[in-house]
PyMOL Python script that loads the backbone (N, CA, C, O; Angstrom):
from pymol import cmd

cmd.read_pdbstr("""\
ATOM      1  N   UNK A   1       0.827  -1.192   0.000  1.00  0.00           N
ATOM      2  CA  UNK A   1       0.000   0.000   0.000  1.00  0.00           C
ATOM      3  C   UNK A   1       0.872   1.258   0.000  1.00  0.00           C
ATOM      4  O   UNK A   1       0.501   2.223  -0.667  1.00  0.00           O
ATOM      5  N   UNK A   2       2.197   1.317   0.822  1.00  0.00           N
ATOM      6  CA  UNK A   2       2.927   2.069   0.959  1.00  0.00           C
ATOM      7  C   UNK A   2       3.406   2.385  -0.398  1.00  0.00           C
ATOM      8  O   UNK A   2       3.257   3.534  -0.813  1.00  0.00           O
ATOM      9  N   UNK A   3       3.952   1.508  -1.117  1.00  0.00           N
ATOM     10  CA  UNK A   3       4.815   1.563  -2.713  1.00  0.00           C
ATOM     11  C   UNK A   3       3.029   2.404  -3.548  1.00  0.00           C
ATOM     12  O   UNK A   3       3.092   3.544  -4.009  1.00  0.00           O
ATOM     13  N   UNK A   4       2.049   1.827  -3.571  1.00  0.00           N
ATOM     14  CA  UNK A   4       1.107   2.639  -4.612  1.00  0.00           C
ATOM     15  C   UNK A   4       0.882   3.692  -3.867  1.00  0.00           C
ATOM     16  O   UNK A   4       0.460   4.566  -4.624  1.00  0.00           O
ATOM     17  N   UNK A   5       0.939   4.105  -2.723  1.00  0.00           N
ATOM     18  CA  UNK A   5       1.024   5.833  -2.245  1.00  0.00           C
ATOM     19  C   UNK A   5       1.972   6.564  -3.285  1.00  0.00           C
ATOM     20  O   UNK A   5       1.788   7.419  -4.151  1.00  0.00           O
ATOM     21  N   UNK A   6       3.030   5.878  -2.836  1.00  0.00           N
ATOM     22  CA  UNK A   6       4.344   6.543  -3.156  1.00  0.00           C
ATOM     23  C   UNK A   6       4.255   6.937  -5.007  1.00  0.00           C
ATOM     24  O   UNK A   6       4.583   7.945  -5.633  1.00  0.00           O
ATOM     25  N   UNK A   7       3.799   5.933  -5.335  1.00  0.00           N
ATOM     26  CA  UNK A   7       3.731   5.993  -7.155  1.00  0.00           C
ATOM     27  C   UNK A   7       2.992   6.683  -7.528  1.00  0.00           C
ATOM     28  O   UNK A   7       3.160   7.175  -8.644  1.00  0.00           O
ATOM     29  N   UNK A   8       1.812   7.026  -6.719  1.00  0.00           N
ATOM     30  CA  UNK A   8       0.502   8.077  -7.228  1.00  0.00           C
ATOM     31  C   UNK A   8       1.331   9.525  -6.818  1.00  0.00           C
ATOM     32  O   UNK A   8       1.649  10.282  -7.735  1.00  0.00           O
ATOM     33  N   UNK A   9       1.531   9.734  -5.973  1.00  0.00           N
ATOM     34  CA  UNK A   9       2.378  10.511  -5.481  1.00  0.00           C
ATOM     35  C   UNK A   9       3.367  11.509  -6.212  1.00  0.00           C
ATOM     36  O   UNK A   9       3.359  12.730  -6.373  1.00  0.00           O
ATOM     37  N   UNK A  10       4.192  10.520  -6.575  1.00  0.00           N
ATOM     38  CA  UNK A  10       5.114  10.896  -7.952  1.00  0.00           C
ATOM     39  C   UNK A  10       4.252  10.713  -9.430  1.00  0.00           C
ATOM     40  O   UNK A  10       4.934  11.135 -10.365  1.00  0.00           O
ATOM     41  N   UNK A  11       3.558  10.438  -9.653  1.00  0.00           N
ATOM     42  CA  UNK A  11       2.813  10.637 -11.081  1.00  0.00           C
ATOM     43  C   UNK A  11       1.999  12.174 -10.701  1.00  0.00           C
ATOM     44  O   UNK A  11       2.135  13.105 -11.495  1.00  0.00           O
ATOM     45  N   UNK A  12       1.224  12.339  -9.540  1.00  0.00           N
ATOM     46  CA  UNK A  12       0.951  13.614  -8.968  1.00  0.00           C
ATOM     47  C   UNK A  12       1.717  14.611  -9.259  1.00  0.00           C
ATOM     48  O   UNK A  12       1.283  15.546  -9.931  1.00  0.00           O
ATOM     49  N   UNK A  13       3.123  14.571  -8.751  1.00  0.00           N
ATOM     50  CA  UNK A  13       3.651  15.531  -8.964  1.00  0.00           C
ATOM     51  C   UNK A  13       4.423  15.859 -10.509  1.00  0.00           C
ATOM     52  O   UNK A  13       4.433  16.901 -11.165  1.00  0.00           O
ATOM     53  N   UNK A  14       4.916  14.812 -10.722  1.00  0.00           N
ATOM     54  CA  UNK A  14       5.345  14.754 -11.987  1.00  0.00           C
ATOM     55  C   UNK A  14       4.197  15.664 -13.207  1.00  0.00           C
ATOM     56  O   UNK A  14       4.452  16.743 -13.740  1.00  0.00           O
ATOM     57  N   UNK A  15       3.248  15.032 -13.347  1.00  0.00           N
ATOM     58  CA  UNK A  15       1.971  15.896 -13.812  1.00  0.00           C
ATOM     59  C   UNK A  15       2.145  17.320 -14.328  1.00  0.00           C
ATOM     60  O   UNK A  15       2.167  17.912 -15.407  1.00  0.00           O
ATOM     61  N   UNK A  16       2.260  17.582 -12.994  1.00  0.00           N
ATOM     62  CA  UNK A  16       1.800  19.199 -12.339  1.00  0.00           C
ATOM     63  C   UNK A  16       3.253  19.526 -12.591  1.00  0.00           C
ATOM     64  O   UNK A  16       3.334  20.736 -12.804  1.00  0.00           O
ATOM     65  N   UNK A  17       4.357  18.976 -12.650  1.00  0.00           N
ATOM     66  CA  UNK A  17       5.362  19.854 -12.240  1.00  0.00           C
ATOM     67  C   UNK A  17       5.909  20.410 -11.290  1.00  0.00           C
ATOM     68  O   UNK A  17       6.861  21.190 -11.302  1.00  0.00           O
ATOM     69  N   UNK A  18       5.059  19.848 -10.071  1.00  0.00           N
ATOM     70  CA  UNK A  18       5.577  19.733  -8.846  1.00  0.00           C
ATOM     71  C   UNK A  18       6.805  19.184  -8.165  1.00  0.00           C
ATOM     72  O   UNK A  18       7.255  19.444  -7.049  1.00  0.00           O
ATOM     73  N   UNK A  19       7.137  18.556  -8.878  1.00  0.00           N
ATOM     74  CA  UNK A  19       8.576  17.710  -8.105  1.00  0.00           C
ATOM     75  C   UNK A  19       9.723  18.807  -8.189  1.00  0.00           C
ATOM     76  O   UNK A  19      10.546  18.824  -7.273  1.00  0.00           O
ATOM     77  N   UNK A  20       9.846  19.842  -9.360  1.00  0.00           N
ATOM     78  CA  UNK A  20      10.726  20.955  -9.428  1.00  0.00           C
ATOM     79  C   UNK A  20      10.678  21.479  -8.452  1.00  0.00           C
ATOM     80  O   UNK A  20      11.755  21.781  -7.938  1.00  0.00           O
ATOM     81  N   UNK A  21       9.434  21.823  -7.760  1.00  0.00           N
ATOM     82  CA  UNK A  21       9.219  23.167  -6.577  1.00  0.00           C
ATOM     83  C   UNK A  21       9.668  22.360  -5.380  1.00  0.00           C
ATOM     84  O   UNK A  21       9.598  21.185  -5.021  1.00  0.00           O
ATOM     85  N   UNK A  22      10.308  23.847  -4.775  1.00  0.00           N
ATOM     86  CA  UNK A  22      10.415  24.027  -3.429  1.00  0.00           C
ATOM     87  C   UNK A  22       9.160  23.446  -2.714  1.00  0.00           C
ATOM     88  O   UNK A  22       8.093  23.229  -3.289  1.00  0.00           O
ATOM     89  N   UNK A  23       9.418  23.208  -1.336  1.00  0.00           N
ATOM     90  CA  UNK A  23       7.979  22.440  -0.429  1.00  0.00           C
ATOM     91  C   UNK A  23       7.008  23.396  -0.246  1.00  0.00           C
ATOM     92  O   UNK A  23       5.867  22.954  -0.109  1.00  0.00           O
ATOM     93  N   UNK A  24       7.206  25.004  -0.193  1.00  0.00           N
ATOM     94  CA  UNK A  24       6.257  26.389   0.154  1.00  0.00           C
ATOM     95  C   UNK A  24       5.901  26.701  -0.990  1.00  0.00           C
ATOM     96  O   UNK A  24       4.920  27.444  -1.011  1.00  0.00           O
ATOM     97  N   UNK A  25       6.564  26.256  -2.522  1.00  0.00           N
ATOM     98  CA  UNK A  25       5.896  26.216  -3.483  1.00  0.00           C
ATOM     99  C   UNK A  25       4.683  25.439  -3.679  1.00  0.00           C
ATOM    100  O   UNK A  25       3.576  25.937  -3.886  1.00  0.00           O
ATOM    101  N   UNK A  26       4.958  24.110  -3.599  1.00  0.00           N
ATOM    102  CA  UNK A  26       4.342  23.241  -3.447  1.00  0.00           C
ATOM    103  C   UNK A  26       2.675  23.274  -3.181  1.00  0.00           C
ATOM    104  O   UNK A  26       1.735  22.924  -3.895  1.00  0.00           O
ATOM    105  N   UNK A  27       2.732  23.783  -1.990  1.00  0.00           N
ATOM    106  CA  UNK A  27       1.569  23.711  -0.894  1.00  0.00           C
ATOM    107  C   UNK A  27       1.341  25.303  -1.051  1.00  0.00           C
ATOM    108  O   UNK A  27       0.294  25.687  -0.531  1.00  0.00           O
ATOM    109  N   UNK A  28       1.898  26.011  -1.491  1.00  0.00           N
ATOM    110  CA  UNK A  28       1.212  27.112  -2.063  1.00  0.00           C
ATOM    111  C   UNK A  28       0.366  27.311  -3.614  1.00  0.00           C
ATOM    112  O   UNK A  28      -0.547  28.126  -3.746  1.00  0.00           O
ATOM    113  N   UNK A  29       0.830  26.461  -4.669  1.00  0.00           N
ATOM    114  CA  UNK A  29       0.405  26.006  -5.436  1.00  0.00           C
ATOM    115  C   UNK A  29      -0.913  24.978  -5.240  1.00  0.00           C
ATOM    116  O   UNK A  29      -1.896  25.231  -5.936  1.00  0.00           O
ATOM    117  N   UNK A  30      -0.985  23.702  -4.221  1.00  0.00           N
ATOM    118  CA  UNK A  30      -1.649  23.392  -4.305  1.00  0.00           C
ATOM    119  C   UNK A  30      -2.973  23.836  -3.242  1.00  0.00           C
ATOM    120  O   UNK A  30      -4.007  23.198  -3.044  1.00  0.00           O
ATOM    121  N   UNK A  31      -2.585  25.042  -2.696  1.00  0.00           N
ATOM    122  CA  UNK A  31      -3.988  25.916  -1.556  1.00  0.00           C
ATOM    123  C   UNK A  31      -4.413  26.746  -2.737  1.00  0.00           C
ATOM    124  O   UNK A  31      -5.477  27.278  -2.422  1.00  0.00           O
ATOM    125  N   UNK A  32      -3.885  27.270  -4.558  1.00  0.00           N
ATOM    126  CA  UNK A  32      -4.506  27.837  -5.316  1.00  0.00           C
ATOM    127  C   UNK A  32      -5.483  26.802  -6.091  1.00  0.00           C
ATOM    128  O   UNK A  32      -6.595  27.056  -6.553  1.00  0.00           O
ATOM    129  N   UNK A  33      -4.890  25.760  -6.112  1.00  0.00           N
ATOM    130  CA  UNK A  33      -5.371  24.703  -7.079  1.00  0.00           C
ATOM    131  C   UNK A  33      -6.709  24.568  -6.322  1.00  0.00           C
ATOM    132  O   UNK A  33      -7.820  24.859  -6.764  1.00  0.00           O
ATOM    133  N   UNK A  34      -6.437  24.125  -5.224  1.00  0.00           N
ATOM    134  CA  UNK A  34      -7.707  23.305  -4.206  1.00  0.00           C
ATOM    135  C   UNK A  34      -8.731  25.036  -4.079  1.00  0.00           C
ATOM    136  O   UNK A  34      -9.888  24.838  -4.449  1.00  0.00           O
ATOM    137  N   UNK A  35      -8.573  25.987  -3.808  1.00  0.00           N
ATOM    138  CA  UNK A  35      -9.417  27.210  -4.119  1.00  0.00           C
ATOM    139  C   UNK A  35     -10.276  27.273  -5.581  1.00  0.00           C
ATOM    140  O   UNK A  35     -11.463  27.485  -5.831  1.00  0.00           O
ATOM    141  N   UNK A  36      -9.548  27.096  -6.097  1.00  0.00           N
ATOM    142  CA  UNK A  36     -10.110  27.385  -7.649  1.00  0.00           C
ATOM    143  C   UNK A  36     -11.357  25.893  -7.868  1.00  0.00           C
ATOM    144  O   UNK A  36     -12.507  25.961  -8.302  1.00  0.00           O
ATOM    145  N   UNK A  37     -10.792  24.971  -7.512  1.00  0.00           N
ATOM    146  CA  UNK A  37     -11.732  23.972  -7.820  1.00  0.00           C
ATOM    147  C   UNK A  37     -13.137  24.084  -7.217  1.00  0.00           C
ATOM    148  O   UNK A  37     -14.291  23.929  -7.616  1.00  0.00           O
ATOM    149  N   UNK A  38     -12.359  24.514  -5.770  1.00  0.00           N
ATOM    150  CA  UNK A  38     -13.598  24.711  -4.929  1.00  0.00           C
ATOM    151  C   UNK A  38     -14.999  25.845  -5.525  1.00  0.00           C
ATOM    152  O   UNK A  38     -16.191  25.567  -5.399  1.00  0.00           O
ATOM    153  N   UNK A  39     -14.341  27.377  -6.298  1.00  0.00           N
ATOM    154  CA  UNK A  39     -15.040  28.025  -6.518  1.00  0.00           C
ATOM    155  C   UNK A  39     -15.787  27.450  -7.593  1.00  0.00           C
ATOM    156  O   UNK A  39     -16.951  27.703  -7.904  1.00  0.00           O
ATOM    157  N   UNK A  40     -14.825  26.481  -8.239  1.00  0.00           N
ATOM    158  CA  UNK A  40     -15.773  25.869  -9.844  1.00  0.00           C
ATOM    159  C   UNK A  40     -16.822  25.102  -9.337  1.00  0.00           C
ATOM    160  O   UNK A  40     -17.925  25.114  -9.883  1.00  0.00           O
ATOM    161  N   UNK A  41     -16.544  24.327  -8.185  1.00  0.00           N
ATOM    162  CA  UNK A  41     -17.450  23.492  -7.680  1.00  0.00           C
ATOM    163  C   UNK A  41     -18.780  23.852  -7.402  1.00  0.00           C
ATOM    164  O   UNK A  41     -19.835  23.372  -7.814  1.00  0.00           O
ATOM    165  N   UNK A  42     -18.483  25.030  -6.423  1.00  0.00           N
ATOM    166  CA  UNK A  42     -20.114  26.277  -6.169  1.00  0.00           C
ATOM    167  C   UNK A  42     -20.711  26.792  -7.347  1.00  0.00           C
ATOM    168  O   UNK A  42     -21.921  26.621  -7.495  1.00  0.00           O
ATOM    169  N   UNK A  43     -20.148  27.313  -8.091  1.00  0.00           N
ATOM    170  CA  UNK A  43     -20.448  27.801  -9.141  1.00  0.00           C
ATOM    171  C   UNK A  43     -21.481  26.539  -9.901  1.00  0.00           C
ATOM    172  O   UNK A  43     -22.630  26.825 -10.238  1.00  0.00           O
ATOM    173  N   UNK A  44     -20.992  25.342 -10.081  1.00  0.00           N
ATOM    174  CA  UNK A  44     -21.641  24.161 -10.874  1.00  0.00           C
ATOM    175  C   UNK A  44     -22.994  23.935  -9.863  1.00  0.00           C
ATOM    176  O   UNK A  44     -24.167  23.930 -10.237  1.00  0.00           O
ATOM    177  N   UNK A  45     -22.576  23.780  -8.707  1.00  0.00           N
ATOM    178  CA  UNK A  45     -24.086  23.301  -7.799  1.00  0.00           C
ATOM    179  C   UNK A  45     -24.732  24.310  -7.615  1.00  0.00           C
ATOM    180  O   UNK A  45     -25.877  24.064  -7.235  1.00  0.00           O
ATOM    181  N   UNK A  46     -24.486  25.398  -7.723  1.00  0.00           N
ATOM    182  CA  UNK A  46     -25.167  26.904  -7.270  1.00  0.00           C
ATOM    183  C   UNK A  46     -25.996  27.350  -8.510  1.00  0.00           C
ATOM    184  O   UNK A  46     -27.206  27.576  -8.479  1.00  0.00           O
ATOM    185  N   UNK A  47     -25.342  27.431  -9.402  1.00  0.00           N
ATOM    186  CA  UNK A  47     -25.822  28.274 -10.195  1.00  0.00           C
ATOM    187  C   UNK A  47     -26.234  27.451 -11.668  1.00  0.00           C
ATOM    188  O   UNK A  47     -27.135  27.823 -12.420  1.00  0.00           O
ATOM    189  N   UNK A  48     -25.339  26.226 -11.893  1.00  0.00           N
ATOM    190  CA  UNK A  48     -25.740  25.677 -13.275  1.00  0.00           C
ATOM    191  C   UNK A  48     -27.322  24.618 -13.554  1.00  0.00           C
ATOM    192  O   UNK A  48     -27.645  23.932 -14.524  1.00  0.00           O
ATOM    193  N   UNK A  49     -27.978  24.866 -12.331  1.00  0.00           N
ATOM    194  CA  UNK A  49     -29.173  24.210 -12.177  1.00  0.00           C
ATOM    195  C   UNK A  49     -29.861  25.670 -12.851  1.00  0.00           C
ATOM    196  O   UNK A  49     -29.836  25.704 -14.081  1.00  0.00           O
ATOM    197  N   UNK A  50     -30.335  26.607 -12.302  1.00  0.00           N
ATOM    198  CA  UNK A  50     -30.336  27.898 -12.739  1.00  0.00           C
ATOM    199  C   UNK A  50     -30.460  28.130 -14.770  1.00  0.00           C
ATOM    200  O   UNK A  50     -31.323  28.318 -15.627  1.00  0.00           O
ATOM    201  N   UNK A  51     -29.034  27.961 -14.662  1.00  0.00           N
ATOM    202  CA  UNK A  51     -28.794  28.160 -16.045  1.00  0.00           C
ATOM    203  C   UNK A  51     -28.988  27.356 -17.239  1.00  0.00           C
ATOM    204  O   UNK A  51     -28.772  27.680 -18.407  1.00  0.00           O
ATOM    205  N   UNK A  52     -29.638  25.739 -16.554  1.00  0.00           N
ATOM    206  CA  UNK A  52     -29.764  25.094 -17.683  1.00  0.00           C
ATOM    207  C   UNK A  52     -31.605  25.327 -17.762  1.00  0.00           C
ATOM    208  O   UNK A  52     -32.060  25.298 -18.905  1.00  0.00           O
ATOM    209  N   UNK A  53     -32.160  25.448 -17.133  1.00  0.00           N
ATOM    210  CA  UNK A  53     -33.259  25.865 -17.018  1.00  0.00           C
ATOM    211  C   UNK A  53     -33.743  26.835 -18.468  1.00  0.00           C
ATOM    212  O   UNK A  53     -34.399  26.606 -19.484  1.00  0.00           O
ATOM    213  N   UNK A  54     -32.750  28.428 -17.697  1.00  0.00           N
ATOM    214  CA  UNK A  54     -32.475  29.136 -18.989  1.00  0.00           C
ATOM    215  C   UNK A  54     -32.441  29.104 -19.989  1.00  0.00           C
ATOM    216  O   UNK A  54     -33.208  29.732 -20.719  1.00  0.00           O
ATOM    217  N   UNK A  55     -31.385  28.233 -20.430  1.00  0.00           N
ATOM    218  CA  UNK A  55     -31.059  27.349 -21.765  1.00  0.00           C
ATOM    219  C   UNK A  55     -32.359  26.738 -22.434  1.00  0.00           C
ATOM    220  O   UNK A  55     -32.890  27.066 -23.495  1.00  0.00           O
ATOM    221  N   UNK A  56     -32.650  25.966 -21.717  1.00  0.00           N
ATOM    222  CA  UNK A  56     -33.547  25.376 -22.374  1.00  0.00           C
ATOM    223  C   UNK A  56     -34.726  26.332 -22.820  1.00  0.00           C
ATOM    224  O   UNK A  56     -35.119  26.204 -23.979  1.00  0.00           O
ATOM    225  N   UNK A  57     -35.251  27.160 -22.110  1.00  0.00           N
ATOM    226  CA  UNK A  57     -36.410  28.108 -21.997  1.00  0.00           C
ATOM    227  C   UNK A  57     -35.882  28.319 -23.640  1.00  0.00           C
ATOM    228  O   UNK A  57     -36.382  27.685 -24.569  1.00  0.00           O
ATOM    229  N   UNK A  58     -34.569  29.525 -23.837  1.00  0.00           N
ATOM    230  CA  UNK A  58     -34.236  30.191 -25.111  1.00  0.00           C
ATOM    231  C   UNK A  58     -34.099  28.835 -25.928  1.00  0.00           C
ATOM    232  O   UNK A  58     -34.880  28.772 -26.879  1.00  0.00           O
ATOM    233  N   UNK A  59     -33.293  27.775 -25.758  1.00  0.00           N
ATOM    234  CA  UNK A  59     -33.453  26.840 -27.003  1.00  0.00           C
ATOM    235  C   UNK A  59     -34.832  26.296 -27.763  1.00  0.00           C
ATOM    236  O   UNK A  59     -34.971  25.855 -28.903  1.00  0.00           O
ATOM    237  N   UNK A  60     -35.827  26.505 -26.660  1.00  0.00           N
ATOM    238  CA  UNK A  60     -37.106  26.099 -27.499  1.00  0.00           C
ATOM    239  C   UNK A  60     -37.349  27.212 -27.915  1.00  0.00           C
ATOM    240  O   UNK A  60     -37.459  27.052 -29.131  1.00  0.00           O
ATOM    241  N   UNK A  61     -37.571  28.681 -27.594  1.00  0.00           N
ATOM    242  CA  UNK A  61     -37.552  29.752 -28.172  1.00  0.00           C
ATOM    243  C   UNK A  61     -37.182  29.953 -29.733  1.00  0.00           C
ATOM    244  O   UNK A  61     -37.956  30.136 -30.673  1.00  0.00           O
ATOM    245  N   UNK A  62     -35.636  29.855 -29.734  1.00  0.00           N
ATOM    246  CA  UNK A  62     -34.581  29.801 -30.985  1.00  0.00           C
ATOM    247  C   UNK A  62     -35.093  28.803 -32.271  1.00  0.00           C
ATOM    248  O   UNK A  62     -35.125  28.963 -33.491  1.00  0.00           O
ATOM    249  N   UNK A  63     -35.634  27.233 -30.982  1.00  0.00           N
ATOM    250  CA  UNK A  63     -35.784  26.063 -32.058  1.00  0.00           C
ATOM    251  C   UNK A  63     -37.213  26.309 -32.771  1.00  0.00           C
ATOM    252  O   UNK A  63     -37.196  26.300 -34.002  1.00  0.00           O
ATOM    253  N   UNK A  64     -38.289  26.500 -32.207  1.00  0.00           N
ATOM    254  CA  UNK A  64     -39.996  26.756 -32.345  1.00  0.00           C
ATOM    255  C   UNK A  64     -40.445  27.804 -32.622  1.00  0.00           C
ATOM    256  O   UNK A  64     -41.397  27.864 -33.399  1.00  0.00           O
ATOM    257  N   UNK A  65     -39.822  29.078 -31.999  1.00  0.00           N
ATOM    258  CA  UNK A  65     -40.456  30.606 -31.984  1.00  0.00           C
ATOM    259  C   UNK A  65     -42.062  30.269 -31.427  1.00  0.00           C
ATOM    260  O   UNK A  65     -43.140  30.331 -32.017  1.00  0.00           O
ATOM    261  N   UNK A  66     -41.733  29.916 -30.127  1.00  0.00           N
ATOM    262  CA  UNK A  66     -42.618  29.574 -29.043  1.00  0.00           C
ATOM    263  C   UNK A  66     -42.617  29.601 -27.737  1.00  0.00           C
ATOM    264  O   UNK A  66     -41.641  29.058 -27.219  1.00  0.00           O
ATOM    265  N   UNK A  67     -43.275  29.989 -27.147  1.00  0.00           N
ATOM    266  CA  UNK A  67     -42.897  30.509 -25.787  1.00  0.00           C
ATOM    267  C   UNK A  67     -43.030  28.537 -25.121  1.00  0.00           C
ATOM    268  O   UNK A  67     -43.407  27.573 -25.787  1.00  0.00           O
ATOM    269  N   UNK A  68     -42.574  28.549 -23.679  1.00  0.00           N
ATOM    270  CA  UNK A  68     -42.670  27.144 -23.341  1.00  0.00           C
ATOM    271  C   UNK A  68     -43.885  26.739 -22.874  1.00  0.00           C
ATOM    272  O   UNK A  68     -43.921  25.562 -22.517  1.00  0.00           O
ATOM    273  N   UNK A  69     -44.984  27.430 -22.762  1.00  0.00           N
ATOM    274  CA  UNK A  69     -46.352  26.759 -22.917  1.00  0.00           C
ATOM    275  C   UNK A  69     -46.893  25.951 -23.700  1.00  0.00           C
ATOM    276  O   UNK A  69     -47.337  24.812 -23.551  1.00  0.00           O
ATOM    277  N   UNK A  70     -46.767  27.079 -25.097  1.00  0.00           N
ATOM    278  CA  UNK A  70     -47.487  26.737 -25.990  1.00  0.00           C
ATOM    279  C   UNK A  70     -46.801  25.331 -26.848  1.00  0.00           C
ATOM    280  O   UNK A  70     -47.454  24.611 -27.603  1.00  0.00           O
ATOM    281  N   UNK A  71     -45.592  25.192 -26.575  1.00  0.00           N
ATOM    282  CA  UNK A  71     -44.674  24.180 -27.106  1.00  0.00           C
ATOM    283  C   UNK A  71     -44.790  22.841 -26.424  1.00  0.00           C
ATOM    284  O   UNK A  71     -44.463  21.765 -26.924  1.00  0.00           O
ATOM    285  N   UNK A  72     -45.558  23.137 -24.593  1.00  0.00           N
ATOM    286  CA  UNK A  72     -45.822  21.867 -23.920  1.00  0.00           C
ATOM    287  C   UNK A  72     -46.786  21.307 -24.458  1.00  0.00           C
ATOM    288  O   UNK A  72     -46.625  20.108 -24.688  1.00  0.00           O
ATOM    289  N   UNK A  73     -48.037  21.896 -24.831  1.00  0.00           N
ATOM    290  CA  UNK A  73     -48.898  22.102 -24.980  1.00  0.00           C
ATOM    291  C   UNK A  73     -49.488  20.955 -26.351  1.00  0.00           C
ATOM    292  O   UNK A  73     -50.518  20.284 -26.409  1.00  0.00           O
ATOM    293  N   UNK A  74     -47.960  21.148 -27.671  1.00  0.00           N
ATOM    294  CA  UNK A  74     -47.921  20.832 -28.476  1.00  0.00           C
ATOM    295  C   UNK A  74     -47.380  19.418 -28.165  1.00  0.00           C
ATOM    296  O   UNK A  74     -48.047  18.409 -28.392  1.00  0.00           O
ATOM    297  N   UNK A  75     -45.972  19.390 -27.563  1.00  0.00           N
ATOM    298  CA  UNK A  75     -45.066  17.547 -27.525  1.00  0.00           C
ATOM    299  C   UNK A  75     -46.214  16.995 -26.360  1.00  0.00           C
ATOM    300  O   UNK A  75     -46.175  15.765 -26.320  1.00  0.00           O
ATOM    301  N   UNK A  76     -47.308  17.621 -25.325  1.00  0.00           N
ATOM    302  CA  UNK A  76     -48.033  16.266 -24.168  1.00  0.00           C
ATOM    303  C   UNK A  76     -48.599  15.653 -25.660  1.00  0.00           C
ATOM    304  O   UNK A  76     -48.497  16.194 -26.761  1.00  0.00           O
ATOM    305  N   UNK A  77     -49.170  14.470 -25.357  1.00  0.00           N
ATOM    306  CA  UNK A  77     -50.048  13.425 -25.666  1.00  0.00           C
ATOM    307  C   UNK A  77     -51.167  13.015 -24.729  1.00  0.00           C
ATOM    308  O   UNK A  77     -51.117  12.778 -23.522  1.00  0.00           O
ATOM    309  N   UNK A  78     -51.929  12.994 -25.357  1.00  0.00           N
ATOM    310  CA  UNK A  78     -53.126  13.428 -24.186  1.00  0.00           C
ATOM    311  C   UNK A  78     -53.559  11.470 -23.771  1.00  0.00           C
ATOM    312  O   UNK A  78     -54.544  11.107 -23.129  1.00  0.00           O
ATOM    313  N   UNK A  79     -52.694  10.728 -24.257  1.00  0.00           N
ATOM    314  CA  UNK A  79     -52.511   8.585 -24.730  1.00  0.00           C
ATOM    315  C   UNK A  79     -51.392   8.594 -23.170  1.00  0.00           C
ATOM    316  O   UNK A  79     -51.301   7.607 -22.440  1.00  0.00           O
ATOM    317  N   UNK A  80     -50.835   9.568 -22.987  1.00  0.00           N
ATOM    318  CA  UNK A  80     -49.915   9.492 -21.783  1.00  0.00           C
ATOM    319  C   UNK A  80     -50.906   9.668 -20.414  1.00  0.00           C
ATOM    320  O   UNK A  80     -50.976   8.685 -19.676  1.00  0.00           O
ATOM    321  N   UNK A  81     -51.727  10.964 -20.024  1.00  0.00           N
ATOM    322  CA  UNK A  81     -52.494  11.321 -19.205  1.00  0.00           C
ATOM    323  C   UNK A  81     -53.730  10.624 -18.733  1.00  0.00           C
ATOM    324  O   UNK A  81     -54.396  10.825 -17.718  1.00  0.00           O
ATOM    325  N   UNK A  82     -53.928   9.510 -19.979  1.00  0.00           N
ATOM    326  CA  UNK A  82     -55.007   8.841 -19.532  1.00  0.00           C
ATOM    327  C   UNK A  82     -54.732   7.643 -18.366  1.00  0.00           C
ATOM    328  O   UNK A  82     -55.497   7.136 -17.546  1.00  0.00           O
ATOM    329  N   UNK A  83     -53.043   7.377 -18.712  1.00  0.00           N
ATOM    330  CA  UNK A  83     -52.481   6.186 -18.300  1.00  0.00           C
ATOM    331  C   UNK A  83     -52.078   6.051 -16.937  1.00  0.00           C
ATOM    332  O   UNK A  83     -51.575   5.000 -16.542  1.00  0.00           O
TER     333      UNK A  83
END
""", "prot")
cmd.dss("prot")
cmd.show_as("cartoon", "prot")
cmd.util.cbc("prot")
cmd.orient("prot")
């Protein structure tokens, strides 16, 4: 277990380019890395529920020149509602 630490470890750093840096490089590099992911992370659970919503609203817009009523209105099947 010790030897596949060690190998992920060095493919880790190797990667990144980490094995060059100093140790305050290192761990300063990776408190930007681990920040940034984090903000991508919020950003995806926060807000991209939000925005696909959006999306879709304007893509039937763009695709139909229909607002999303009148377009539900059109794809229900009324063979589904009975069921």
């Amino acid at each position: 277990m010790r030897d596949y630490l060690w190998r992920q470890r060095v493919k880790f750093e190797s990667t990144l380019a980490l094995s060059m840096l100093e140790p305050w490089e290192k761990i300063l590099c990776l408190i930007i890395f681990s920040l940034l992911t984090m903000l991508v992370m919020i950003g995806l659970f926060q807000y991209l529920p939000q925005h696909v919503i959006v999306m879709q609203r304007r893509a039937i817009y763009y695709l139909w020149g229909q607002e999303g009523e009148v377009f539900r209105s059109w794809v229900e099947t009324p063979g589904l509602k009975e069921l």
